[in-house]
VMD Tcl script that draws the C-alpha trace (Angstrom):
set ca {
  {-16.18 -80.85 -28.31}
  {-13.34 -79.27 -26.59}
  {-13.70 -76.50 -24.04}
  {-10.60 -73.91 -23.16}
  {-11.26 -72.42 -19.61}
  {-9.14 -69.42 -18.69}
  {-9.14 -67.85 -15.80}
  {-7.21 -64.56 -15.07}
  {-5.30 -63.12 -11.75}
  {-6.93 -60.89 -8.80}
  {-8.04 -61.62 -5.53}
  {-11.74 -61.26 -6.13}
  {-11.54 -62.41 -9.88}
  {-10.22 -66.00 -8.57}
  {-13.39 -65.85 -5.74}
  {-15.38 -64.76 -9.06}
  {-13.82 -67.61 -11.56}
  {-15.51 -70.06 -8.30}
  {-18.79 -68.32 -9.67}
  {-18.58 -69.00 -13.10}
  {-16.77 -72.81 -13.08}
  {-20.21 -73.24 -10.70}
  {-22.48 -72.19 -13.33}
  {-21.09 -73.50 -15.95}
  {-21.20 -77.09 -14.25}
  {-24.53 -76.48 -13.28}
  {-25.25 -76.44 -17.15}
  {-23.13 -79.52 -17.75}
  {-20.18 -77.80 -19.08}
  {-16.84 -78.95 -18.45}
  {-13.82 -77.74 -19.81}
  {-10.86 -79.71 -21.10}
  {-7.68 -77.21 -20.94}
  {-7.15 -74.90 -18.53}
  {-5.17 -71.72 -18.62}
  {-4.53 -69.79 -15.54}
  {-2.39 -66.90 -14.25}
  {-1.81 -65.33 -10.46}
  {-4.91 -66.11 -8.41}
  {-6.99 -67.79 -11.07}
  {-4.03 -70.77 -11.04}
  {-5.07 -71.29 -7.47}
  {-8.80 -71.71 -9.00}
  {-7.87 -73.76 -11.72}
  {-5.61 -76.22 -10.33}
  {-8.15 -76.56 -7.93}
  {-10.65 -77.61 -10.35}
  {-8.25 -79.43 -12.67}
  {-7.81 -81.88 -9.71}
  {-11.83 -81.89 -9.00}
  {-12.82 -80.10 -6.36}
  {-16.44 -78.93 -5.94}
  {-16.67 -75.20 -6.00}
  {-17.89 -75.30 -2.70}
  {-14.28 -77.11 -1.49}
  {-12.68 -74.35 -3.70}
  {-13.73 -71.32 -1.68}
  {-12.16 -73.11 1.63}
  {-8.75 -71.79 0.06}
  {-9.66 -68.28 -0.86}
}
mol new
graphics top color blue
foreach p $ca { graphics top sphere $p radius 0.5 }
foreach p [lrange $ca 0 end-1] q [lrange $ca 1 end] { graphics top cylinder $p $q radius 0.2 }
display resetview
């Protein structure tokens, strides 16, 4: 099955998006397309490339 993630622009929505791509793993779902705008393309490329949530927040 293929998942669509997007993730929208805002300071504390891209420290939010962190939330939700950490509960959403935590239920062993990953998503296979990404699409991001403004702050949430900081939290998406982030995770595109792999980074734990907990790495993520370091750039926030």
């Amino acid at each position: 099955m293929k998942i669509g993630l997007v993730l929208s622009g805002g300071y504390m929505r891209g420290v939010a998006h962190i939330g939700a791509i950490k509960a959403l793993e935590e239920q062993g779902v990953f998503s296979t397309h990404i699409s991001v705008t403004s702050s949430g393309a900081i939290a998406g490329s982030l995770y595109a490339y792999h980074y734990k949530w907990k790495d993520m927040f370091l750039f926030f």
